[in-house]
PASEBA-1860 file (N, C-alpha, C; in nm, 3 decimals):
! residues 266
1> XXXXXXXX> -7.087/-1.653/-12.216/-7.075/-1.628/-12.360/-7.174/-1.522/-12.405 ~ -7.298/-1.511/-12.324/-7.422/-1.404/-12.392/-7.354/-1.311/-12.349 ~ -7.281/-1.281/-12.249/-7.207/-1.142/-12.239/-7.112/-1.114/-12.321 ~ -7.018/-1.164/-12.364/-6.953/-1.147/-12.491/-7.018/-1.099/-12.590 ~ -7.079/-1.204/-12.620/-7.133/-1.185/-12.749/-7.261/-1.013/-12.759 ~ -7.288/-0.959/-12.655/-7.345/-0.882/-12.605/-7.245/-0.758/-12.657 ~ -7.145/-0.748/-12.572/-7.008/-0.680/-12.576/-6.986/-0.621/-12.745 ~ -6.978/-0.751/-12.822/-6.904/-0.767/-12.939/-7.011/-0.725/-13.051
9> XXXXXXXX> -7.217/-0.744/-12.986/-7.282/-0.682/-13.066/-7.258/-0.529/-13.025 ~ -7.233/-0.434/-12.960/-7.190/-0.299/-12.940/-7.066/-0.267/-13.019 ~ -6.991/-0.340/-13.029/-6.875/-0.263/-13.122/-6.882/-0.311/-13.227 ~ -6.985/-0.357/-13.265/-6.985/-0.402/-13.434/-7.094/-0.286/-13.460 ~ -7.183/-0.241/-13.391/-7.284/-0.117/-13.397/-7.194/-0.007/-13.393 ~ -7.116/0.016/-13.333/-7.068/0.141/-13.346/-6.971/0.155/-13.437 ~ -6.923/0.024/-13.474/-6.850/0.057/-13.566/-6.897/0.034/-13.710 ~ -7.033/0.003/-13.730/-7.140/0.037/-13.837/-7.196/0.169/-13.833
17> XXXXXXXX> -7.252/0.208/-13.717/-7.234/0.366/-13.717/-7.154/0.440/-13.752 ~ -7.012/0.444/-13.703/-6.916/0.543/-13.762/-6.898/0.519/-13.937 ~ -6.929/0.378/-13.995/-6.948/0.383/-14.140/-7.024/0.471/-14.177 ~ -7.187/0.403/-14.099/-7.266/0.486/-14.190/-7.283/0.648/-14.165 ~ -7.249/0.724/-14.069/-7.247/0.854/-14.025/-7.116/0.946/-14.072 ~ -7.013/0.882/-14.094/-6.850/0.961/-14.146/-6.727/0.899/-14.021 ~ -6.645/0.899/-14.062/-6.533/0.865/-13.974/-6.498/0.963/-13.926 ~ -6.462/0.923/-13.792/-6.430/1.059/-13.699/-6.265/1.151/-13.760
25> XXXXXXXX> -6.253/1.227/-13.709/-6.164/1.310/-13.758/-6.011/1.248/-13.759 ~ -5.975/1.272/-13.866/-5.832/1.248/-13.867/-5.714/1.282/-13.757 ~ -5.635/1.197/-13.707/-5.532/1.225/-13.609/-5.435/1.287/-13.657 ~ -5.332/1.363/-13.610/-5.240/1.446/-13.642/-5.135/1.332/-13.671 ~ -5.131/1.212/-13.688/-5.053/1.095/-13.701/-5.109/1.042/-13.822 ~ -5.218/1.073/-13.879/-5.276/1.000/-14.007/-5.250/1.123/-14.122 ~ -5.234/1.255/-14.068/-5.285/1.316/-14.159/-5.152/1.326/-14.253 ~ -5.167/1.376/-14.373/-4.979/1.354/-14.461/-4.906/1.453/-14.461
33> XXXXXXXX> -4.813/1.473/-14.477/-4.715/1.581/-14.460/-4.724/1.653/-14.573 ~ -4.707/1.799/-14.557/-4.737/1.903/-14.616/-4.610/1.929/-14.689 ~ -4.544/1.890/-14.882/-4.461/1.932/-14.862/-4.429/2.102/-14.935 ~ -4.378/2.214/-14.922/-4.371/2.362/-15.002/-4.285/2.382/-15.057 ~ -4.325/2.362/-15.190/-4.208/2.403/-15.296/-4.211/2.560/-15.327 ~ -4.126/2.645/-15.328/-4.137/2.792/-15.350/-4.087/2.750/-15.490 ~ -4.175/2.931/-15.575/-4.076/2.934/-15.696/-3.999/3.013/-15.744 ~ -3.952/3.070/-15.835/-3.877/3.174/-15.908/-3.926/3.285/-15.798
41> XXXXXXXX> -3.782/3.355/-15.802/-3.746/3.504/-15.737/-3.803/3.498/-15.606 ~ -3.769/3.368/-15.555/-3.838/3.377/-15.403/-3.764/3.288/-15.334 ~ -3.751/3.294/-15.174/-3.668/3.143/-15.144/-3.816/3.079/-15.000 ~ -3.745/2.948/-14.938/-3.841/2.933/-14.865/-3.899/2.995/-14.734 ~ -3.872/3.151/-14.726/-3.985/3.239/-14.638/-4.085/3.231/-14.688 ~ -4.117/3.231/-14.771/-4.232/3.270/-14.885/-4.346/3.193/-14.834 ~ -4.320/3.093/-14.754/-4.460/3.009/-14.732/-4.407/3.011/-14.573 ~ -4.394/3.099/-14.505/-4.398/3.141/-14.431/-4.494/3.109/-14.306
49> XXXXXXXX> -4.617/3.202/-14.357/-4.749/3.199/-14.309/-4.838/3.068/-14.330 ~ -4.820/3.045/-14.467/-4.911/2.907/-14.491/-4.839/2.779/-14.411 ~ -4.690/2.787/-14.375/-4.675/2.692/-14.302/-4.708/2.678/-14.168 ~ -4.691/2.822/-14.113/-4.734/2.803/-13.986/-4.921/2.809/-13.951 ~ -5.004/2.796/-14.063/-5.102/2.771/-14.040/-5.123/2.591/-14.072 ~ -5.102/2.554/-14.137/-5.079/2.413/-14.126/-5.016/2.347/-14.013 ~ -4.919/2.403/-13.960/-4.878/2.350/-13.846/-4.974/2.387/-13.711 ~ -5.015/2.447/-13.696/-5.120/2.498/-13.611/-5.268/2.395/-13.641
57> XXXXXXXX> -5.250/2.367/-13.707/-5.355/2.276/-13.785/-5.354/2.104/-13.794 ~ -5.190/2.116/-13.710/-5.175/1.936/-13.684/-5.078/1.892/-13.761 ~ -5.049/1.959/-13.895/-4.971/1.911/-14.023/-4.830/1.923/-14.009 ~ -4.765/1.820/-14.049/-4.602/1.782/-14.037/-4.595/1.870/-14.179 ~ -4.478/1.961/-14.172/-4.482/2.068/-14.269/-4.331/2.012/-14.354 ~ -4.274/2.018/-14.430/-4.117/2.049/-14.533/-4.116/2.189/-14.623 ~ -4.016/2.190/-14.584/-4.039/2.351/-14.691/-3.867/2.335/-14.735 ~ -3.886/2.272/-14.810/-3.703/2.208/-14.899/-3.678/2.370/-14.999
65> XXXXXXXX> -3.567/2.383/-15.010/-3.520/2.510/-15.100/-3.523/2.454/-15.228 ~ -3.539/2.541/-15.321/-3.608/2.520/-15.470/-3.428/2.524/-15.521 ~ -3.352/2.489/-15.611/-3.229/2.503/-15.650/-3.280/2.618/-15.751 ~ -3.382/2.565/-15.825/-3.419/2.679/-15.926/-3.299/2.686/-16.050 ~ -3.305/2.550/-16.063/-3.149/2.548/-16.211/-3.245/2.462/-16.333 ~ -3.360/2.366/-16.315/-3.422/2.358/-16.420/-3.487/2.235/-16.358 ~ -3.583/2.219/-16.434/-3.701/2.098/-16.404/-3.648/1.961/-16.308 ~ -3.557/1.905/-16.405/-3.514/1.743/-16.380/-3.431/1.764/-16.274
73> XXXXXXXX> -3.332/1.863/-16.252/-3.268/1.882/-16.173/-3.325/1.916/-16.015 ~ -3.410/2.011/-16.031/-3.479/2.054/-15.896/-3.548/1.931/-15.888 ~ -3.642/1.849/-15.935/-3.742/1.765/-15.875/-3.684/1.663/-15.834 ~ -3.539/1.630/-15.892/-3.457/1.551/-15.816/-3.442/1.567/-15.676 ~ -3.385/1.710/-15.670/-3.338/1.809/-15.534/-3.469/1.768/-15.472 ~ -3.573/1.777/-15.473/-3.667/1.768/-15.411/-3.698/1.628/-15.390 ~ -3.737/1.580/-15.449/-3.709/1.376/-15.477/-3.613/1.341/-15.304 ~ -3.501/1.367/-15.318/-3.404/1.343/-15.237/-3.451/1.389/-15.105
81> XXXXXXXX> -3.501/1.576/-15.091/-3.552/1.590/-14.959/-3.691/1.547/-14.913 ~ -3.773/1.433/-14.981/-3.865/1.395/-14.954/-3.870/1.249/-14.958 ~ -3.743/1.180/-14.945/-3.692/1.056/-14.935/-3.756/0.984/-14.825 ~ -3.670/1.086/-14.691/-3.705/0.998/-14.583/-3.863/0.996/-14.501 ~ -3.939/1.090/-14.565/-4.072/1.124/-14.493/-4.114/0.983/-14.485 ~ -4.223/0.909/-14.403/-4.279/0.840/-14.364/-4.410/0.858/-14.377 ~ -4.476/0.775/-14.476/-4.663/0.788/-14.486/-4.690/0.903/-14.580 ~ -4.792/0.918/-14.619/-4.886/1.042/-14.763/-4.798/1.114/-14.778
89> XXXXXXXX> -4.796/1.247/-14.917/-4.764/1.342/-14.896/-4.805/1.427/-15.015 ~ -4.817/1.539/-14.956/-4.935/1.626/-15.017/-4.804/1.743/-15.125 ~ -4.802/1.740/-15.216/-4.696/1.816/-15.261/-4.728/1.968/-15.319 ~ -4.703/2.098/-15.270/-4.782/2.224/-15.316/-4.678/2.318/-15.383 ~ -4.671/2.359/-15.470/-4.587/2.423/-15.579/-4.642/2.573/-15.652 ~ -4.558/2.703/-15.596/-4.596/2.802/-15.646/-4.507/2.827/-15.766 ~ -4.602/2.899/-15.871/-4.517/2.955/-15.941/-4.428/2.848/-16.020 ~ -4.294/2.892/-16.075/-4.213/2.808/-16.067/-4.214/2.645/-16.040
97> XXXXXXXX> -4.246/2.663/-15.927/-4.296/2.531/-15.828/-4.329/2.409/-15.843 ~ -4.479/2.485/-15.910/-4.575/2.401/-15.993/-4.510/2.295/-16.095 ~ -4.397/2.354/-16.158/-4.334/2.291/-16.305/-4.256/2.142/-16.232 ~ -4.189/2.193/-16.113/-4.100/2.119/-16.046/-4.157/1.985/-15.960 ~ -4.268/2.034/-15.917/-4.370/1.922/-15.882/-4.428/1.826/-15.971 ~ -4.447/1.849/-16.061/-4.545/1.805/-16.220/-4.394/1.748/-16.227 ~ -4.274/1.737/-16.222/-4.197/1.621/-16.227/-4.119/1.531/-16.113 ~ -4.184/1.528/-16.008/-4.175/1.495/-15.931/-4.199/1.359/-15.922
105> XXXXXXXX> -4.111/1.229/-15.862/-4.207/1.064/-15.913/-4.148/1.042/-15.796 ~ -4.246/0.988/-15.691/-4.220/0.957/-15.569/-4.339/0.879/-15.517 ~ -4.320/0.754/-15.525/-4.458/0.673/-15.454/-4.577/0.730/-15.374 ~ -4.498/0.799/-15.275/-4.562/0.838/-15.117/-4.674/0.928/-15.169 ~ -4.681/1.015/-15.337/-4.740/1.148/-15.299/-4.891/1.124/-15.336 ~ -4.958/1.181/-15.253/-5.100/1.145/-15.343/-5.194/1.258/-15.399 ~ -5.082/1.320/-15.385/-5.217/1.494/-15.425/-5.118/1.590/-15.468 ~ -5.117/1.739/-15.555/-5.061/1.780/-15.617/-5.148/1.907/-15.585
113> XXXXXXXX> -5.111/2.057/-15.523/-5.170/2.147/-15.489/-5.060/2.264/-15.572 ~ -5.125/2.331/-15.636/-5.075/2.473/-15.763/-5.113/2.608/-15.729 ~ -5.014/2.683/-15.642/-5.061/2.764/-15.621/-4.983/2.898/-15.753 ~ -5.098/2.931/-15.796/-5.070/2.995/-15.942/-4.943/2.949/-15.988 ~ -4.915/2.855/-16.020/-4.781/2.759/-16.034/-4.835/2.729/-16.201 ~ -4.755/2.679/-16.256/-4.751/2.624/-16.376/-4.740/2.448/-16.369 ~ -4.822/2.431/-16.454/-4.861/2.256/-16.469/-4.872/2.216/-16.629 ~ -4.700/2.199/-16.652/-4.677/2.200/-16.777/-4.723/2.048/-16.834
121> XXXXXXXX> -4.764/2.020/-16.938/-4.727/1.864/-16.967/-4.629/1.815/-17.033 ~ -4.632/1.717/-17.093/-4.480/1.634/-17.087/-4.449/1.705/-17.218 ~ -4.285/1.740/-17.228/-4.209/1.812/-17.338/-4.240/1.926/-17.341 ~ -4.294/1.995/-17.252/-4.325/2.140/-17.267/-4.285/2.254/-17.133 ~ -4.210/2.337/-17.248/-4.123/2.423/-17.170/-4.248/2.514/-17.064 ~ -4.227/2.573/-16.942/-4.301/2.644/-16.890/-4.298/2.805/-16.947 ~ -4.232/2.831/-17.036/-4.235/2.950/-17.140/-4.356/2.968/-17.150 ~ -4.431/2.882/-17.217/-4.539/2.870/-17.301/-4.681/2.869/-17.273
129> XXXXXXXX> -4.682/2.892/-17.111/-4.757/2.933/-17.041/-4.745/3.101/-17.014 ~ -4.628/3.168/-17.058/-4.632/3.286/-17.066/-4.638/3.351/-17.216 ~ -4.723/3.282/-17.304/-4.708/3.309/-17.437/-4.779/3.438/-17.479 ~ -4.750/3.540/-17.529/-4.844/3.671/-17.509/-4.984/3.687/-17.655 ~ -4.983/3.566/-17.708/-5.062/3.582/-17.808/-5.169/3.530/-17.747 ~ -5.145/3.386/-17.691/-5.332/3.339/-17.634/-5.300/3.371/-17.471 ~ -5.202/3.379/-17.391/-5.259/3.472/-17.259/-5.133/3.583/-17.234 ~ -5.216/3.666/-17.254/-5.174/3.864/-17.291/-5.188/3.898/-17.174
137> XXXXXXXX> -5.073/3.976/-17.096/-5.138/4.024/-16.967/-4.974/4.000/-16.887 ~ -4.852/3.899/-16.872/-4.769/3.866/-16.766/-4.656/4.034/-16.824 ~ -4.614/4.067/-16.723/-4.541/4.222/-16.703/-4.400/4.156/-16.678 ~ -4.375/4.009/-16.712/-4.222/3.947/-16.648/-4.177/3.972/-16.806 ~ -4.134/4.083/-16.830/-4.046/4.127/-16.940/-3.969/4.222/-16.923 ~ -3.824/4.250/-16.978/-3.718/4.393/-16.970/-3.839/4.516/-16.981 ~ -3.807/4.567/-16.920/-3.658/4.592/-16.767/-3.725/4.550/-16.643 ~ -3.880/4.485/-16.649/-3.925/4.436/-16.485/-3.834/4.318/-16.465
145> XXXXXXXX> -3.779/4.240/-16.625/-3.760/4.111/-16.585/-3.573/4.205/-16.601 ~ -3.496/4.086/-16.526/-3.347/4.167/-16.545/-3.233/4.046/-16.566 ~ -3.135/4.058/-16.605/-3.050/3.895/-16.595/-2.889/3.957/-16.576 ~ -2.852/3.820/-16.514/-2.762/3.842/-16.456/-2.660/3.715/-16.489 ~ -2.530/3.765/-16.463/-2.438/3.568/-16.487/-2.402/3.553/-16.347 ~ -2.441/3.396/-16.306/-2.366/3.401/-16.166/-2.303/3.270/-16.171 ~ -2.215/3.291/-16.094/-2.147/3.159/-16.041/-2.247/3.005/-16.020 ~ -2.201/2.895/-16.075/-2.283/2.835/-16.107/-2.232/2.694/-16.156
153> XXXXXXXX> -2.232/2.558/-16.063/-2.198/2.445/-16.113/-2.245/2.347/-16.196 ~ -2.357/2.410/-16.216/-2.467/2.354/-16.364/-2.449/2.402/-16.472 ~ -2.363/2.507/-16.509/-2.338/2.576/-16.595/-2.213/2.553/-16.678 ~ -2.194/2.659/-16.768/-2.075/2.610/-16.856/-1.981/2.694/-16.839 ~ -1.826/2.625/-16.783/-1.694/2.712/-16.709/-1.780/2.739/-16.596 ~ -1.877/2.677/-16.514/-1.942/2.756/-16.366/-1.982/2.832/-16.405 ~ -2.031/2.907/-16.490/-2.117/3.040/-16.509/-2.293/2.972/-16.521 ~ -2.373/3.060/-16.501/-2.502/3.048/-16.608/-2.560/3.171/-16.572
161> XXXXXXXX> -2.637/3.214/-16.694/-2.735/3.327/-16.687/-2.851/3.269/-16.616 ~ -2.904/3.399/-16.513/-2.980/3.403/-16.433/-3.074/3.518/-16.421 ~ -3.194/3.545/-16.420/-3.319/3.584/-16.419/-3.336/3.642/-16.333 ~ -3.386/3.766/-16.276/-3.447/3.774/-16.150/-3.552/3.911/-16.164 ~ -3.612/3.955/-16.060/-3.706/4.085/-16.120/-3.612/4.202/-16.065 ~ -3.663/4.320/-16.087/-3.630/4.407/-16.066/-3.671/4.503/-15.953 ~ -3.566/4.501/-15.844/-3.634/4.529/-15.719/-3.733/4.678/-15.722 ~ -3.712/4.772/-15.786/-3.772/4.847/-15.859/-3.897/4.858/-15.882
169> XXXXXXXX> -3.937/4.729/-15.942/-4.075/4.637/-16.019/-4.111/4.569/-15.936 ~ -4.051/4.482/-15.807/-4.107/4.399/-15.731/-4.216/4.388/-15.708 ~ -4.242/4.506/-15.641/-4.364/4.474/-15.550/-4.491/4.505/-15.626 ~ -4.491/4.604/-15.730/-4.614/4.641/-15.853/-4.606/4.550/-15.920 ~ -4.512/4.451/-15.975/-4.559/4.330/-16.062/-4.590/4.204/-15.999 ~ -4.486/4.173/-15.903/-4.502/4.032/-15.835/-4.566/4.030/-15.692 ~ -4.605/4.135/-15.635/-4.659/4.085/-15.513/-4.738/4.269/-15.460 ~ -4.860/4.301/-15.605/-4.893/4.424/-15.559/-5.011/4.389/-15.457
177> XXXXXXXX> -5.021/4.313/-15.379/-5.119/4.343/-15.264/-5.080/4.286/-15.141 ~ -4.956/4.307/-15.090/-4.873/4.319/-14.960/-4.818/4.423/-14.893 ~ -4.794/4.494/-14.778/-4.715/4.561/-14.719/-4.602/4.608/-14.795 ~ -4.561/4.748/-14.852/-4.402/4.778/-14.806/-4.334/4.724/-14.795 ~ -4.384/4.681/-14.624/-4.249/4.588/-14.556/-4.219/4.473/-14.547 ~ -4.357/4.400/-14.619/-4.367/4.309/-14.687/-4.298/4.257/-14.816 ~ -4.291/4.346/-14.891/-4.288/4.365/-15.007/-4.075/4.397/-15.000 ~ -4.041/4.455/-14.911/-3.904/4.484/-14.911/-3.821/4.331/-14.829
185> XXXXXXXX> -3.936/4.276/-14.754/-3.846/4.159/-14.728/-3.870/4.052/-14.809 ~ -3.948/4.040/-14.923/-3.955/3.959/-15.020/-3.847/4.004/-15.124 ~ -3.816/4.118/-15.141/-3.737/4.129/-15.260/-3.553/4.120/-15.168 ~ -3.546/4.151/-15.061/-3.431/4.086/-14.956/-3.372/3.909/-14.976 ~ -3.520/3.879/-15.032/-3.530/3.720/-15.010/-3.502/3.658/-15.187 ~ -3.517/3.742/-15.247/-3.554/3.672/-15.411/-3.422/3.618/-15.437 ~ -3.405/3.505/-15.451/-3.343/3.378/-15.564/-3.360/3.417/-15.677 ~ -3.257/3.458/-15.744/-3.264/3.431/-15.942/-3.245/3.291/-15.989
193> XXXXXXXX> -3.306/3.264/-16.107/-3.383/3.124/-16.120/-3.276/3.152/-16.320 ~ -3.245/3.048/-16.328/-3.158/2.966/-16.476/-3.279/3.032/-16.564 ~ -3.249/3.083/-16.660/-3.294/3.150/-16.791/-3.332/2.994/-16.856 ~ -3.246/2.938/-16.860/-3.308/2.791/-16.904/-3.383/2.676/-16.854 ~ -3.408/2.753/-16.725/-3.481/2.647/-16.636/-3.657/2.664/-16.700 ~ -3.663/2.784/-16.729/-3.790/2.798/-16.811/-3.789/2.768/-16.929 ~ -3.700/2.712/-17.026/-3.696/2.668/-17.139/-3.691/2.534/-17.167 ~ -3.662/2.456/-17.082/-3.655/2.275/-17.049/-3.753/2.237/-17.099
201> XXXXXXXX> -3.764/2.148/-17.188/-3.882/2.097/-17.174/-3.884/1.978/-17.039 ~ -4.077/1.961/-16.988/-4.062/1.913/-16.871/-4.087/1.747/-16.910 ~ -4.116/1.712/-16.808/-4.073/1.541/-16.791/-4.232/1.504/-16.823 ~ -4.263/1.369/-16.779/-4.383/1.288/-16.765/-4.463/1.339/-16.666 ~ -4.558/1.478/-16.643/-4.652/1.491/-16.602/-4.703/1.460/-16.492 ~ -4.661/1.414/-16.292/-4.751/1.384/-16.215/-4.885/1.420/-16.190 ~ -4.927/1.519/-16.263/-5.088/1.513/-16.288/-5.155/1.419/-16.344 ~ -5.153/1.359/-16.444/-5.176/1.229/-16.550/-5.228/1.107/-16.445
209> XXXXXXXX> -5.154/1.124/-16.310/-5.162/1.008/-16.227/-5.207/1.032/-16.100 ~ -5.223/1.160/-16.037/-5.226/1.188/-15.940/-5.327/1.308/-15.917 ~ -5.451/1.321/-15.821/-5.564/1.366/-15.804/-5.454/1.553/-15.801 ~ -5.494/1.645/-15.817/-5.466/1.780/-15.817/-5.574/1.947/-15.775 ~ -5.504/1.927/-15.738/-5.565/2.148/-15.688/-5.545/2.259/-15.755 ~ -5.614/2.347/-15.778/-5.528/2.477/-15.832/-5.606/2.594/-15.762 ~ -5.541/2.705/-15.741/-5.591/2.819/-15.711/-5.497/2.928/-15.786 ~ -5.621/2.936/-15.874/-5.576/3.109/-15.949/-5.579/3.234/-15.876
217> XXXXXXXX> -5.439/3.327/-15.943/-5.473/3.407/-15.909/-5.496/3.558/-15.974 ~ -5.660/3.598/-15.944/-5.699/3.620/-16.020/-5.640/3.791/-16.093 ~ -5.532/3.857/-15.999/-5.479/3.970/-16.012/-5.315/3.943/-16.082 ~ -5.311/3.838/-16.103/-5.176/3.805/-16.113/-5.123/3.899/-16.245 ~ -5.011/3.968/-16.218/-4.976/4.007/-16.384/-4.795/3.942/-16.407 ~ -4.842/3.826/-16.333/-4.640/3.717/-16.386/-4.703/3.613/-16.466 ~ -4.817/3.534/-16.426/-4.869/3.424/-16.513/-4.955/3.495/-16.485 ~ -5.024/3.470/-16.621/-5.188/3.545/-16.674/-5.273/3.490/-16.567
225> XXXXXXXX> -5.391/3.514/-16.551/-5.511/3.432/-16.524/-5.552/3.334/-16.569 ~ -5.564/3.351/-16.734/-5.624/3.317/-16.831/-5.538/3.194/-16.875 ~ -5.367/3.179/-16.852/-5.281/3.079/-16.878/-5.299/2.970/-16.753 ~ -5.319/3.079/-16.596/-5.388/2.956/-16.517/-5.473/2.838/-16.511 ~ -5.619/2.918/-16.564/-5.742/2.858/-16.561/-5.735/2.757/-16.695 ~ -5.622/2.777/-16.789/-5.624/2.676/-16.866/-5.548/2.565/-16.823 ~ -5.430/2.573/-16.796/-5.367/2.492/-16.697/-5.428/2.404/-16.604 ~ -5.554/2.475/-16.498/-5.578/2.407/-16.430/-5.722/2.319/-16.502
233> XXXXXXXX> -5.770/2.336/-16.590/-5.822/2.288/-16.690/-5.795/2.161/-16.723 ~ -5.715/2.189/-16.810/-5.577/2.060/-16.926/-5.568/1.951/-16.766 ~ -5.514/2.015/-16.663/-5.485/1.900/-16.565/-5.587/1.802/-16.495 ~ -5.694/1.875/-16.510/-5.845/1.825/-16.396/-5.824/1.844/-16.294 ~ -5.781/1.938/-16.254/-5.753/2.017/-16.136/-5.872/2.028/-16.057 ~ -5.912/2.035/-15.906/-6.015/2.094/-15.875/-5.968/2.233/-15.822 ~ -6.059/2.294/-15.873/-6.018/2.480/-15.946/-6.128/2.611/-15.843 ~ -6.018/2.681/-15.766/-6.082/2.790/-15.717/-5.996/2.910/-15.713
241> XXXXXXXX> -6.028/3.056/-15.714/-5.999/3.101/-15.746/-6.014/3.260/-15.637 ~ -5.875/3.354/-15.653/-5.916/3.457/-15.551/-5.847/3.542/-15.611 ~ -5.901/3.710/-15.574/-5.869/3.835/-15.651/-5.707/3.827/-15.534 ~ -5.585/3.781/-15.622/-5.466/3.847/-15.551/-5.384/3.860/-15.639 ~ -5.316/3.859/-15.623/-5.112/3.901/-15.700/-5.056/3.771/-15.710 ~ -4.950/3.755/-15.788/-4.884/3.617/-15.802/-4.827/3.566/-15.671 ~ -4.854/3.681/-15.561/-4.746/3.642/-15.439/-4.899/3.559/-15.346 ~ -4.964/3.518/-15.397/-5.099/3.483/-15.287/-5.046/3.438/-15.188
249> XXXXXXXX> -4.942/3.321/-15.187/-4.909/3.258/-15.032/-4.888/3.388/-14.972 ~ -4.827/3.434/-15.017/-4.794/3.561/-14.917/-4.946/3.590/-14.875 ~ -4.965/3.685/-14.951/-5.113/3.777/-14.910/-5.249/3.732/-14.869 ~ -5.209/3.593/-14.902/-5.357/3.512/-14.845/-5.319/3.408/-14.806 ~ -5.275/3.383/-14.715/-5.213/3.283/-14.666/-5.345/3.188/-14.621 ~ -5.466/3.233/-14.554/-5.544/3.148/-14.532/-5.633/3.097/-14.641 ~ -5.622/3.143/-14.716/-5.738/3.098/-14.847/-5.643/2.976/-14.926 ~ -5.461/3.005/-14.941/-5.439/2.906/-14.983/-5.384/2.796/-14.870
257> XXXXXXXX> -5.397/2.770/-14.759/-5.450/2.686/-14.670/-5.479/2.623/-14.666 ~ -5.634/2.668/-14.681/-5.767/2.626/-14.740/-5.780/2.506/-14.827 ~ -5.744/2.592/-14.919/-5.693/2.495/-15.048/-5.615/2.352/-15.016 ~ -5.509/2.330/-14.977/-5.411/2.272/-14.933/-5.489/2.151/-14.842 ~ -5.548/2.208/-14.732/-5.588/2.118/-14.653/-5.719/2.069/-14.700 ~ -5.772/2.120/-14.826/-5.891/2.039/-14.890/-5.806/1.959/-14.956 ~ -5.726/1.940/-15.063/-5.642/1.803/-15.100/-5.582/1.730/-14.989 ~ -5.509/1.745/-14.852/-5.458/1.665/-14.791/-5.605/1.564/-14.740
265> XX> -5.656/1.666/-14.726/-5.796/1.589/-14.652/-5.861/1.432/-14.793 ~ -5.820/1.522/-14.906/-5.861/1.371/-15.037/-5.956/1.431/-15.058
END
């Protein structure tokens, strides 16, 4: 029995040690799944890079397509492709994104990551984050901004007006610190997004309930800076910030990473 009990004083020490010193590193089986919501005028290449650095990194990745027809509707769409995941999940929303996540109600999620995304609160259209009296500065207006009617089963007779930029404008408004060729396979890739999907007002807020991230960006001329940092404000966001373009996943793929895997981590 003194050997037992010998035995059993060693793993009660070490496992008072690993209390009092930090728990060893997370397994690629504990850690939660990464999920990427893209937003307006983009589809899911767009997180491209940031996925394959997360995956390189251990992380079970989703990168579900945005419908981009309006709040309740997409976070449903999304709701549904985040049904069957198993264990945490870390939910990250650009742009657009952001709005679609912030209505998102799904037990599993425990963290909320904004990459220059909008984090509207409840009844409030994501317009109003582009309001030009208190933040002056977004260039998403005629003729950068352009619209179009497309075929469309959310719509009325199948039609709805649709939004998109102007390939023209692309790359100087929405993504001026990328490649050319960068910049030509992003505008190859852009989704036009419901004229009314920005006018919805949004649902009940998963920020209100759920710990959150933001990273501004600080060159952005689609959402201000200044509409960011309030945003990530109003939410209690924990808030950092880098000189890029609204396209950051793109152009900094490791900084918003970064970001990402500081909320999955809690």
């Amino acid at each position: 029995m003194s050997g037992i009990r010998s035995v059993m004083a060693v793993v009660a020490a070490v496992g008072v040690g690993a209390g009092v010193f930090g728990a060893a590193p997370a397994t690629a089986a504990e850690k939660p799944t990464v999920v990427l919501v893209h937003g307006a005028f983009a589809d899911t290449t767009s997180w491209d890079g940031v996925a394959a650095n997360l995956r390189a990194d251990g992380y079970s990745v989703v990168v579900p397509a945005n419908p981009l027809r309006g709040p309740a509707n997409d976070a449903a769409a999304i709701e549904q492709a985040i049904a069957g995941i198993d264990g945490p999940i870390v939910l990250v929303g650009h742009s657009y994104g952001g709005t679609v996540i912030t209505n998102v109600d799904d037990p599993d999620v425990t963290a909320l990551v904004y990459i220059a995304g909008f984090a509207p609160v409840e009844g409030e259209p994501a317009q109003l984050a582009l309001d030009p009296i208190r933040f002056p500065g977004s260039r998403l207006l005629p003729p950068v901004l352009q619209l179009t009617v497309v075929d469309d089963s959310h719509g009325v007779n199948g039609k709805n007006l649709d939004a998109y930029v102007d390939p023209g404008s692309f790359h100087e408004v929405f993504a001026g610190d990328v490649s050319d060729a960068t910049a030509a396979d992003m505008i190859a890739h852009q989704r036009s997004i419901a004229v009314a999907a920005n006018i919805e007002p949004s649902g009940p807020a998963a920020w209100t309930r759920l710990p959150s991230w933001y990273l501004v960006s600080g060159d952005d001329l689609v959402i201000p800076p200044a509409s960011q940092r309030y945003m990530a404000q109003r939410s209690g966001a924990r808030t950092s910030e880098i000189a890029a373009s609204h396209a950051s996943l793109v152009s900094e793929p490791a900084a918003v990473t970064a970001v990402i895997e500081t909320a999955a981590a809690g």
